[in-house]
C-alpha positions in Angstrom: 0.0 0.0 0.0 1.4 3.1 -1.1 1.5 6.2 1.1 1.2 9.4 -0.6 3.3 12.3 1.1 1.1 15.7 2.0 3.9 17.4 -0.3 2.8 14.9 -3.5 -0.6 15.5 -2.6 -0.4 19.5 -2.3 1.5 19.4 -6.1 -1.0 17.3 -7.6 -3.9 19.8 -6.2 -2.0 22.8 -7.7 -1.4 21.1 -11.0 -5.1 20.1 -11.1 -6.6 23.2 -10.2 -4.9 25.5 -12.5 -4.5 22.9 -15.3 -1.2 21.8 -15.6 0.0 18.5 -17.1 0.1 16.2 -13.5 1.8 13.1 -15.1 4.5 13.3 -12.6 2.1 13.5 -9.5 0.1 10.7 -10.4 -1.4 8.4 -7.8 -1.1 5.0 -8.3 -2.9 3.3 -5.3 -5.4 5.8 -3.7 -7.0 3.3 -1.4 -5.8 5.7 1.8 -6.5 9.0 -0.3 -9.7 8.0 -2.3 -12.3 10.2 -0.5 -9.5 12.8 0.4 -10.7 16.3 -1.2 -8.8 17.5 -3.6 -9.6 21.5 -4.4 -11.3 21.4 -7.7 -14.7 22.9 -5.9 -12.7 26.7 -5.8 -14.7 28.8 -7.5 -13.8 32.3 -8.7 -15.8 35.7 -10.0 -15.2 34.1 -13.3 -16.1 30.0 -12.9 -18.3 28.9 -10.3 -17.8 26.3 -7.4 -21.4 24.9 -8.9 -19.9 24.9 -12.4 -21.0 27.6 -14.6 -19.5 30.7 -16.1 -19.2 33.6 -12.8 -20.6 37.0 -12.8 -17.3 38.0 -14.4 -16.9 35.7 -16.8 -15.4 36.8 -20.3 -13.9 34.9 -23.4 -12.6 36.9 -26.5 -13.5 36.4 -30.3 -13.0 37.2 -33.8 -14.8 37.6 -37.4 -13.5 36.4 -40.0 -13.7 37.3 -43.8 -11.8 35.3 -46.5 -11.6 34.9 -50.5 -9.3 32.6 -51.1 -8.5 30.2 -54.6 -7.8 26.9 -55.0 -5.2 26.0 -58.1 -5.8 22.7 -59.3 -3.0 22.6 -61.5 -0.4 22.9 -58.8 -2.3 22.1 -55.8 -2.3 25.4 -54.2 -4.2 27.8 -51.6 -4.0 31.5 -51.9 -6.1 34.7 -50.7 -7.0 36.9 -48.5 -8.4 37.3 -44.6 -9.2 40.0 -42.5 -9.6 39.0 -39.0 -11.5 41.4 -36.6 -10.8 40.4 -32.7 -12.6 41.5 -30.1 -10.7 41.7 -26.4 -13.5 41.2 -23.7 -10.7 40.3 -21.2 -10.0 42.8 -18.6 -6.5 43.9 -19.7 -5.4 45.8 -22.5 -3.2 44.0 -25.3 -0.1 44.5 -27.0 -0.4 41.8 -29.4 -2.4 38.8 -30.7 -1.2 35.2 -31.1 -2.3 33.2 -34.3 -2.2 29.9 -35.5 -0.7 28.7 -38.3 -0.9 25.7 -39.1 0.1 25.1 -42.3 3.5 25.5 -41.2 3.2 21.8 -40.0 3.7 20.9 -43.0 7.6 22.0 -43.2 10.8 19.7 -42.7 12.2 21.4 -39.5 8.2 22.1 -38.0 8.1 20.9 -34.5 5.7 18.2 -35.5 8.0 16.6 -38.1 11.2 16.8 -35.7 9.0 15.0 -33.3 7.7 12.2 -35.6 9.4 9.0 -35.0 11.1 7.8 -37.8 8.8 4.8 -38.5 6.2 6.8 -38.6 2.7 7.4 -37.3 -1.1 8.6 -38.0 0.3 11.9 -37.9 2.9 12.2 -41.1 2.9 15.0 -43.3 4.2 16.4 -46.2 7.1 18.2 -45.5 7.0 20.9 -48.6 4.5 23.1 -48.0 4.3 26.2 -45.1 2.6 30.1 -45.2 4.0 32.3 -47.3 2.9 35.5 -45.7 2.4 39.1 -47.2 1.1 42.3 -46.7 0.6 42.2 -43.1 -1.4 44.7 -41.1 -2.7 45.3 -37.6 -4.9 47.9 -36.9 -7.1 49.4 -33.3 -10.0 49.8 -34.7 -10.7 53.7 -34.4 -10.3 56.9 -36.6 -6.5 57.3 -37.3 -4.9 54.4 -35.5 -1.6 54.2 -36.5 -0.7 50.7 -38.7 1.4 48.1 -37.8 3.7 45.3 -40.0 5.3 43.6 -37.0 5.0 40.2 -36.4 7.1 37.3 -35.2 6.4 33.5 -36.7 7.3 30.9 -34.4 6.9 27.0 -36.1 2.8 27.1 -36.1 2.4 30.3 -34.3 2.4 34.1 -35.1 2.9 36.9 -33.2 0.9 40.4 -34.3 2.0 43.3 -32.4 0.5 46.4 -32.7 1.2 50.2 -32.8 -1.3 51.0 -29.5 -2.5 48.1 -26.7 -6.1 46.5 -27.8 -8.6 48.1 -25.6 -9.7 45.7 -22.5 -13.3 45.2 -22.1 -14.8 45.1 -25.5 -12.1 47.1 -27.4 -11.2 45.9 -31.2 -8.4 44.8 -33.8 -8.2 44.3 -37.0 -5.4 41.8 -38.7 -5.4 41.5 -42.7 -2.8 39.7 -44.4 -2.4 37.5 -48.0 -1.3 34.0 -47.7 -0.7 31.4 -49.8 0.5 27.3 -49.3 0.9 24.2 -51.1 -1.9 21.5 -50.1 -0.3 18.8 -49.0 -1.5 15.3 -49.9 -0.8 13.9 -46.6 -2.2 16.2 -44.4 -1.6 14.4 -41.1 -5.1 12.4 -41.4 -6.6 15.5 -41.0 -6.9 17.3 -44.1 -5.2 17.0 -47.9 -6.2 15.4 -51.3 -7.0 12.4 -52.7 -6.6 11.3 -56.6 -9.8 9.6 -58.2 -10.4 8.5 -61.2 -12.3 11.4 -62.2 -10.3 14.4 -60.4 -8.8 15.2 -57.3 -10.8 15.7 -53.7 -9.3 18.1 -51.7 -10.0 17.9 -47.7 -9.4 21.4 -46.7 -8.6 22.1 -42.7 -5.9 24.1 -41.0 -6.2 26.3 -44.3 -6.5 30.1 -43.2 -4.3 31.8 -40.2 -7.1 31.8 -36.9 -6.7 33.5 -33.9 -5.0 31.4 -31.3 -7.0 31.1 -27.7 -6.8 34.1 -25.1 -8.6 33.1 -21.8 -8.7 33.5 -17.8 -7.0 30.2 -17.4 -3.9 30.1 -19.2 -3.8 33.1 -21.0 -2.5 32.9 -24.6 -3.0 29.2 -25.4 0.0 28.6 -27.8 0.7 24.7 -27.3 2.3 24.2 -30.6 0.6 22.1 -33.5 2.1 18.6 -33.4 0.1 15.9 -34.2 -1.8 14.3 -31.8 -3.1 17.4 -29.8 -6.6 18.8 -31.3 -7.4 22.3 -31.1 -8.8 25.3 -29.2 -10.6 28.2 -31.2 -12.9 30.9 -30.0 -15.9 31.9 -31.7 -17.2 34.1 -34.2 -18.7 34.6 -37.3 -17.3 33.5 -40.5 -18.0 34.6 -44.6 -15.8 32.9 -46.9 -15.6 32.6 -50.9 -13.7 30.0 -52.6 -13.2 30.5 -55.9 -12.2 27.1 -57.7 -12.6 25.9 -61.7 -15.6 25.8 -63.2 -16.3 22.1 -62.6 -15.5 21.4 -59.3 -18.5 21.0 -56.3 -17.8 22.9 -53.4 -19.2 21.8 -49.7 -18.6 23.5 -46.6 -19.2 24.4 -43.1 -22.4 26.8 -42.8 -24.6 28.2 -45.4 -24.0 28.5 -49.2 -25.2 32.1 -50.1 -25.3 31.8 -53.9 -26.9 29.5 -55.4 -28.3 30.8 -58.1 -24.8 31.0 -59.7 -22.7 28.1 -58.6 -26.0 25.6 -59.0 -28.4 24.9 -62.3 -31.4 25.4 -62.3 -32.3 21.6 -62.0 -30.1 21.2 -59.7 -32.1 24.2 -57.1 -35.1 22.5 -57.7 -33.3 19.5 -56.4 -31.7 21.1 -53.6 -35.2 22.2 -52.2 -36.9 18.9 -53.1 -34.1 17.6 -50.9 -34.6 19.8 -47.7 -38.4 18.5 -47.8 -37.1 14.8 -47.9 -36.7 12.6 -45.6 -35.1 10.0 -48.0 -32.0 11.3 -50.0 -32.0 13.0 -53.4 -29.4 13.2 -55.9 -28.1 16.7 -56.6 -25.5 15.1 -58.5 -26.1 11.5 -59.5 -23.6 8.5 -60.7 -24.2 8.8 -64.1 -24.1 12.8 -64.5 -21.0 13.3 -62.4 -18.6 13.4 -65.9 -21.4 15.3 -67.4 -20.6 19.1 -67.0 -22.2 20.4 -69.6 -25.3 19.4 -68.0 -24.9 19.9 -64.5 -22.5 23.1 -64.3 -23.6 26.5 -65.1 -20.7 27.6 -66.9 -18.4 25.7 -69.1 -15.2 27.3 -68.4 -12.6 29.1 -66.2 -13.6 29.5 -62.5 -16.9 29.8 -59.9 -16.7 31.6 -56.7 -19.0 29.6 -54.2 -19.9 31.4 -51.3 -20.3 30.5 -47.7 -21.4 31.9 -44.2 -21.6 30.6 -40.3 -22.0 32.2 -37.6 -21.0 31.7 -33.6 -18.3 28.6 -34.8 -15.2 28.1 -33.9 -13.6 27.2 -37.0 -14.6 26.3 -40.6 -13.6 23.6 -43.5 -14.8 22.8 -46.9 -14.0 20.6 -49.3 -14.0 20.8 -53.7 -14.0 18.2 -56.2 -15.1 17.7 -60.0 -15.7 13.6 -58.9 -18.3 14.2 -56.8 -21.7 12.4 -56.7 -23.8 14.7 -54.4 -27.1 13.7 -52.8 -28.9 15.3 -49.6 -32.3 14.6 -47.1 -33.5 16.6 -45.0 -32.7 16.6 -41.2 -35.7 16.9 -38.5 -34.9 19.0 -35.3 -37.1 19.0 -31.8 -37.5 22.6 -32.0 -39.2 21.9 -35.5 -36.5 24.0 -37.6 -34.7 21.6 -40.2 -31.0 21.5 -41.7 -29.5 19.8 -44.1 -27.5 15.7 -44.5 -25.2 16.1 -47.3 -23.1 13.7 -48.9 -20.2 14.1 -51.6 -18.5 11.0 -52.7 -16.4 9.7 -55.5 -18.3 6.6 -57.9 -15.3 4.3 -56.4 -16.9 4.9 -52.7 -20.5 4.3 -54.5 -23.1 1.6 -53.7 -25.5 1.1 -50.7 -23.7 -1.2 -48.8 -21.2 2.0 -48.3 -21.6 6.1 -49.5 -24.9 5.2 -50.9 -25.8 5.3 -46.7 -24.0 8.1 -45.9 -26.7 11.0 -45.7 -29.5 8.6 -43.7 -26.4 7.8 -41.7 -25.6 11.4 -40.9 -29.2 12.8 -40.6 -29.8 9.5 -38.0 -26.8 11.0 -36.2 -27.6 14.6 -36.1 -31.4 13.9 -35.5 -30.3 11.7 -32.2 -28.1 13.7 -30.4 -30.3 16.9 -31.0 -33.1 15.3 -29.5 -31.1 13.6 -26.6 -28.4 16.2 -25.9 -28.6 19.3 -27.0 -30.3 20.7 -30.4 -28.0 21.0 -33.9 -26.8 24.7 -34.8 -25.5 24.1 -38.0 -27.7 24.7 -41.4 -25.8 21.9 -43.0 -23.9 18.7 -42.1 -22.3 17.2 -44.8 -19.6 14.4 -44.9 -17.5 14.4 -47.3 -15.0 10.5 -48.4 -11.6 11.6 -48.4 -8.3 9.6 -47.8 -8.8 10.7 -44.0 -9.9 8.4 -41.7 -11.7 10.7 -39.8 -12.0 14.1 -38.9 -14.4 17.1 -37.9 -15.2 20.8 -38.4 -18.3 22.4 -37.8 -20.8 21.0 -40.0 -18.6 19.2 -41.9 -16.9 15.6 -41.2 -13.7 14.1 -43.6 -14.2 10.6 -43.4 -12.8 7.2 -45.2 -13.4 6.9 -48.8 -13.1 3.3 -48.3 -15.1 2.9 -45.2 -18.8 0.3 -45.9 -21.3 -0.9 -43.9 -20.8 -0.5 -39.9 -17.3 1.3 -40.4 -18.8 4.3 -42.5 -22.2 4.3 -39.9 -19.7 4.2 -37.1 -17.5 6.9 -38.2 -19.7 8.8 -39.8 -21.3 8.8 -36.5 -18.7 9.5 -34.2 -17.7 12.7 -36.4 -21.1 14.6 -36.3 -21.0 13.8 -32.2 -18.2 16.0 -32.3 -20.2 19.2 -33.3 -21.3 18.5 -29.8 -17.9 18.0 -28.2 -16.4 20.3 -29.1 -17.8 22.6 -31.6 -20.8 23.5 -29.3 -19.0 23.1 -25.7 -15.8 25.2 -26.8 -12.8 22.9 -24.8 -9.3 23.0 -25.4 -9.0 19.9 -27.5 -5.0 20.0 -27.0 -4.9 19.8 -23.5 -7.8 18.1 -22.9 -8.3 15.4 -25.5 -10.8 13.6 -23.2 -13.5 16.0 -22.8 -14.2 15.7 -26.4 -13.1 12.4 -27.8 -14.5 10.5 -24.7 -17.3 12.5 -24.6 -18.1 11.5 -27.9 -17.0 8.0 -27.7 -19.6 8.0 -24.8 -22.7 9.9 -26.4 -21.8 7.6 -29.4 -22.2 4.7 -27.7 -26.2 5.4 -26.9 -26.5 5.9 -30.7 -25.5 3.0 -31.6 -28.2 1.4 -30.0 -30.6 3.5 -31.4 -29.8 3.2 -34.8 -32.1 1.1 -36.4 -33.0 -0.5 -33.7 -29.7 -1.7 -33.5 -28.6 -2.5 -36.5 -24.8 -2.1 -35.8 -23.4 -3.3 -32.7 -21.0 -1.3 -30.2 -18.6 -3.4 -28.1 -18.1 -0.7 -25.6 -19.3 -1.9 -22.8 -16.9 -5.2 -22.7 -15.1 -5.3 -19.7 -12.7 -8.2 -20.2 -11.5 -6.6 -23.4 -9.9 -4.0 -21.3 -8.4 -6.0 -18.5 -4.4 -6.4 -20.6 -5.0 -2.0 -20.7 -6.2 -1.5 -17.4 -3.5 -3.4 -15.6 -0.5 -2.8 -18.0 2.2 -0.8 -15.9 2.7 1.2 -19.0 -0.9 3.0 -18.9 -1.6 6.6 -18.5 -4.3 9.0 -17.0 -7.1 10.3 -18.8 -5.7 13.4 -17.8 -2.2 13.1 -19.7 -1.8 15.8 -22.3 -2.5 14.0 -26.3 0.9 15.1 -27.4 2.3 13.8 -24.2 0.8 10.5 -24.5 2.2 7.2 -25.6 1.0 6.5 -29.2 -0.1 3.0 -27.8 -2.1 4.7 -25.0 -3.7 7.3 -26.8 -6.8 5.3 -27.4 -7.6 4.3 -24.3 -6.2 7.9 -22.1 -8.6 9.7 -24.8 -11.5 7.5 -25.9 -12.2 4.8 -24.1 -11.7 5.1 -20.6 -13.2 8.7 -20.3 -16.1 6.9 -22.5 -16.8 3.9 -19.9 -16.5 6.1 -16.9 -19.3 8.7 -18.1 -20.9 5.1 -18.7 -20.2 3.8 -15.4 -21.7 7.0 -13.8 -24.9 7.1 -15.8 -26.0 3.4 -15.8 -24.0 2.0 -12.3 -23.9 5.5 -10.3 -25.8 8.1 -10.6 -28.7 6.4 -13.2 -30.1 7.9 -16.1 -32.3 10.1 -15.0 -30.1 12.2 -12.8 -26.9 12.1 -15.2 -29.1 13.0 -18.4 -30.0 15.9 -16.2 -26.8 17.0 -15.1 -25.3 16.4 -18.7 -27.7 18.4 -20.5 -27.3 20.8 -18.4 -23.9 21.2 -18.5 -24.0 21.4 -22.2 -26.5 23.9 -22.5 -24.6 26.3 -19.5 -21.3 25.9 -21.2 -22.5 26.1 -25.0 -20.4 28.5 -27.2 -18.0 28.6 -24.1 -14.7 27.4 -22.8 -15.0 24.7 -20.0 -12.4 23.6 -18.0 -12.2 20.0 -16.3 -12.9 21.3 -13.1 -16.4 23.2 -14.2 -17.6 19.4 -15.5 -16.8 18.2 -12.5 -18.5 21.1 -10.6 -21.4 21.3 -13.1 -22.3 17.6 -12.9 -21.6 17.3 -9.2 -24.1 20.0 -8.2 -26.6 19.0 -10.7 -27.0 15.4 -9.8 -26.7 16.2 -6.3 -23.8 14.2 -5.3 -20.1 14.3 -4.1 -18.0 12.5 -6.9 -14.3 13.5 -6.0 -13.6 9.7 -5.5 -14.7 8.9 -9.0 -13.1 12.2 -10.7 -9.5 11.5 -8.5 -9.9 8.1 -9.5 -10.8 7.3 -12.7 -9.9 10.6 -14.6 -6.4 12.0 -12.7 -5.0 8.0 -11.7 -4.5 4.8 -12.8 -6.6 3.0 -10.4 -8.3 0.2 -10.7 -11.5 -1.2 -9.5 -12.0 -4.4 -8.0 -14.9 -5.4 -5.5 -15.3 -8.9 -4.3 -17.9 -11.3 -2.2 -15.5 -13.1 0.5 -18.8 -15.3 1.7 -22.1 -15.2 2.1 -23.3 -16.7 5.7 -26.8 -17.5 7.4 -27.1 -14.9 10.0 -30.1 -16.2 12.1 -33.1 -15.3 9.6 -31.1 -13.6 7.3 -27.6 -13.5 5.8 -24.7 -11.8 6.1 -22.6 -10.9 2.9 -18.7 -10.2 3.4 -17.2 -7.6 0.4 -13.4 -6.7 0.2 -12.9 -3.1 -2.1 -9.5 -5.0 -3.3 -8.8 -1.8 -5.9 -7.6 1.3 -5.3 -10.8 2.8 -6.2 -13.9 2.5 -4.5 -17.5 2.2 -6.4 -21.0 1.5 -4.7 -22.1 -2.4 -5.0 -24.7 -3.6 -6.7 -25.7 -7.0 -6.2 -28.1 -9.2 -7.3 -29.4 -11.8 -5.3 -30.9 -14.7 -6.7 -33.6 -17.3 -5.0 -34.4 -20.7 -4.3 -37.3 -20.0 -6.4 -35.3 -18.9 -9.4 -36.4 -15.3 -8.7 -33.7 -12.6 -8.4 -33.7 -8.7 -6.7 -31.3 -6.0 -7.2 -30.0 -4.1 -4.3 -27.6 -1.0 -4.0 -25.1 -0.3 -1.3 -23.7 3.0 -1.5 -20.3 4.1 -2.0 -19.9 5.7 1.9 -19.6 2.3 2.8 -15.7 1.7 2.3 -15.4 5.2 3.8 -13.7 3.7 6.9 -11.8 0.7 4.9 -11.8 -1.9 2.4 -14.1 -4.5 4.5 -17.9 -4.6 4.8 -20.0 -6.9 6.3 -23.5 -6.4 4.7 -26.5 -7.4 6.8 -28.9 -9.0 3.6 -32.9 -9.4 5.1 -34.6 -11.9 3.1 -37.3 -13.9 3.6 -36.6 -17.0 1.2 -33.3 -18.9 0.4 -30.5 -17.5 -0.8 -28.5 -19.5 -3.5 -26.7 -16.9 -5.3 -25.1 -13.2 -4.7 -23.3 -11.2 -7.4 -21.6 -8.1 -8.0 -22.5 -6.1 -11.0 -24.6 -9.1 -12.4 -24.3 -7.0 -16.5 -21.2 -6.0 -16.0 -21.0 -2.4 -16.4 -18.1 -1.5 -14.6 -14.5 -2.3 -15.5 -13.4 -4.4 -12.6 -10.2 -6.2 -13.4 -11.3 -9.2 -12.0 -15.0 -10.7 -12.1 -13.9 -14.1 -10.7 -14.5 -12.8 -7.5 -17.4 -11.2 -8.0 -19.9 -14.0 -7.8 -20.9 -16.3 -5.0 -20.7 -19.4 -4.8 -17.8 -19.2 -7.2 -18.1 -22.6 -7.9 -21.0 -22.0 -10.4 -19.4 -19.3 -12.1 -18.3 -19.8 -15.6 -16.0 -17.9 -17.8 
């Protein structure tokens, strides 16, 4: 048994509390410390001790406007953005971070000196990078002076400028003309594909974006590496992308003309489609070679148009091989959007693309109507050679995916504009609160789907069991760049997904952590949450104290593992003998069954191993007893279910 010293303790507090990286302070057998408190309640004028923004709360943004053109013939991206920033923070500024990450793409980037030579999900091309011209940063205001300065750092820019930014509410402006080389390998995130009948081009990362400026951290500059996500603000967005004349352009947000990028049929289609439930071709099989028929001009270039407001980022993708079809999505509030599909004829056919749209307006339709409703006008998924990726409205996913594979990706992409394009976190530091979140919400779509039609193998404990116990395994908490490749699946998906399962179906129950989930979302939508307002949010909604599990499960490696020692007669009634053998605690559920065949569920709280890791319970029945068992369907991950039942003699792996 491991003693952890007060000074341990006190450094693992601080890290946790003001969000640092707390590898080096984790606990690795908590059974002394596992209903210690551990600070994360400490609210502040601007995040709550119940979890929700404070009465000073603040979080900066910027507009954005961009034209930008897309060269086929060399595979280039150039244009033009002006970025307006607004600084709602209480202190003036001097200068603006950016992001750009494009520069990734380079042969002495960060990312590629960090790569490891074999490889990983994360190569690149390493011939591409900004060029950057005609800088200029500007206070908004009659005769603010101009400034040129700025400093690029690997994926980051400085912009200074002449005069400090205004605190509460004052305003920037940044313009500048950029121009890269899309790469084809664009880290699994972004980049272009060749087909048989042109080129799809996945474009993320693709314009500079104000880097994050908050109460927490201040300037959030983690470098773009690989692994690590990202953290954006919000604001509005109006883009044009100007590409040839036979190219299909989809995108995050609404597209504001057309009347000249579309035909005439192809409007008519287009609204046919948003009053459809099943899909309609805008572009079919057979007419996707056919330009003369289904684009309005015949030559040179089209300038497509596109608008979203309150996102955090946007993406679009263009392509002359596109087969296009659409339905219409159906949301509680009674407003619709839009499923989109664009897919090459090699990813045709219905036992793959030919799904796609149902698959995506079955996705949107179920999370708006269990979570939280869907913001977004449009949500199209485009096949790309990405395996999966997400942007606001928009999903890259695997030209090659079929059947369950496309449902399931397609699936777990659109729960991201949940986590986190409506709940704002800071993907880099905090992979788990959106990739487990969404691993999790995913989970309960699976089983609607259909009726089931697809199975998720989730909730499997054994599969776990090498992870869970492998001396080599990480927290939850562990930065994603910081992670061991190997780990990186379980730290960020998995495990955060079966502990928000644990605590809906074993601890808390539905009704209370649908409540407190909800609500969370809804209190931190369009916002920037850190780990400790989830914990705070859910903790006062639900009503209960859940350091134990947060400590636990989220900031350690312990395990769980309760046991039945023996069941007795005691006079009338019997007396059941539990050991918590982990280092973290969990309530018990058992299920008793009769000499009748009947069975009963009962609940014994988590208070019980508050005082140690023995419990005699005192079990009043009236008939026999024959059988006692822990967690008869096996919902939480306890390392070692051979212990669990009684009399073990009957039970069978």
């Amino acid at each position: 048994m491991i003693r952890i010293k007060s000074v341990k303790i006190f450094a693992f507090v601080i890290a946790l509390v003001f969000g640092q990286d707390i590898r080096a302070q984790v606990v690795t057998d908590n059974r002394d410390g596992a209903f210690t408190e551990f600070g994360y309640r400490q609210g502040t004028a601007y995040r709550t001790a119940s979890g929700k923004p404070g009465p000073m709360y603040w979080q900066n943004g910027a507009d954005y406007l961009i034209d930008v053109a897309l060269d086929e013939t060399n595979h280039t991206l150039k244009g033009k953005i002006t970025i307006t920033y607004k600084n709602n923070s209480p202190e003036n500024l001097d200068f603006v971070w950016l992001y750009l990450e494009q520069n990734r793409f380079t042969a002495d980037s960060r990312g590629q000196l960090t790569t490891p030579v074999q490889g990983n999900r994360y190569n690149g091309d390493v011939d591409g990078g900004y060029k950057i011209e005609n800088l200029k940063a500007q206070v908004v205001g009659k005769n603010r002076p101009v400034s040129e300065k700025h400093l690029i750092s690997d994926t980051r820019m400085q912009v200074f400028f002449a005069e400090p930014i205004p605190a509460n509410g004052g305003k920037a402006t940044v313009s500048m003309d950029f121009e890269y080389k899309i790469p084809e390998k664009g880290m699994d995130r972004m980049g272009r594909l060749k087909v048989k009948d042109g080129t799809i081009y996945a474009m993320a990362q693709w314009y500079p974006k104000v880097a994050v400026f908050d109460d927490v951290t201040g300037w959030n500059t983690d470098p773009y590496l690989g692994a690590g996500e990202f953290y954006l603000g919000y604001g509005d967005f109006e883009y044009k992308v100007t590409v040839p004349f036979d190219h299909i352009v989809v995108a995050s947000g609404e597209l504001l003309n057309p009347t000249q990028v579309l035909t005439k049929e192809q409007q008519n289609r287009m609204n046919k489609a948003a009053q459809s439930d099943e899909r309609v071709y805008l572009i079919s099989p057979e007419e996707v070679t056919d330009y003369a028929n289904h684009r309005p001009k015949q030559e040179g270039t089209m300038t497509w148009h596109f608008k979203i407001n309150n996102a955090r980022d946007v993406a679009f993708s263009s392509s002359k091989a596109f087969i296009w079809d659409a339905a219409r999505i159906n949301l509680p509030s009674g407003k619709k959007a839009m499923a989109q599909s664009v897919y090459p004829k090699e990813s045709d056919g219905q036992e793959a693309w030919g799904r796609s749209t149902e698959y995506s307006k079955a996705s949107v339709e179920h999370y708006s109507k269990k979570w939280y409703e869907y913001p977004y006008p449009v949500a199209v998924n485009v096949a790309a050679e990405i395996n999966g990726m997400e942007y606001p409205g928009v999903n890259f996913c695997s030209w090659r995916s079929k059947g369950a594979g496309l449902w399931g990706v397609t699936d777990h992409e659109f729960g991201h504009n949940w986590f986190p394009m409506v709940v704002g976190t800071n993907e880099r530091r905090h992979a788990w609160m959106d990739e487990g979140f969404n691993t999790f919400i995913n989970y309960y779509s699976f089983l609607e789907f259909n009726n089931g039609e697809y199975t998720n193998s989730l909730i499997q404990t054994r599969r776990y069991l090498g992870w869970l116990t492998n001396k080599d395994r990480e927290p939850i908490a562990t930065h994603a760049d910081r992670t061991q490749s190997n780990n990186l699946g379980m730290v960020a998906y998995m495990k955060p997904a079966l502990g928000l399962i644990m605590l809906r179906e074993y601890v808390l129950g539905p009704e209370r952590f649908d409540n407190a989930l909800r609500s969370y979302i809804k209190t931190w939508a369009y916002k920037h949450p850190q780990p400790t307002d989830f914990f705070n949010h859910m903790e006062n909604v639900a009503g209960e104290n859940l350091d134990w599990f947060w400590k636990g499960w989220f900031y350690s490696n312990a395990n769980i593992d309760l046991a039945i020692n023996s069941v007795q007669p005691y006079g009338a009634n019997y007396l059941v003998s539990l050991s918590n053998l982990g280092e973290m605690p969990m309530p018990v559920l058992l299920e008793i069954t009769y000499d009748d065949g009947q069975k009963e569920r009962r609940m014994l709280p988590v208070e019980i191993w508050f005082k140690g890791n023995q419990w005699s319970h005192l079990l009043k029945v009236d008939k026999k007893v024959v059988g006692v068992e822990i967690d008869p369907d096996k919902v939480i991950t306890d390392i070692n279910v051979a212990n669990d039942k009684w009399p073990s003699g009957v039970y069978k792996d």
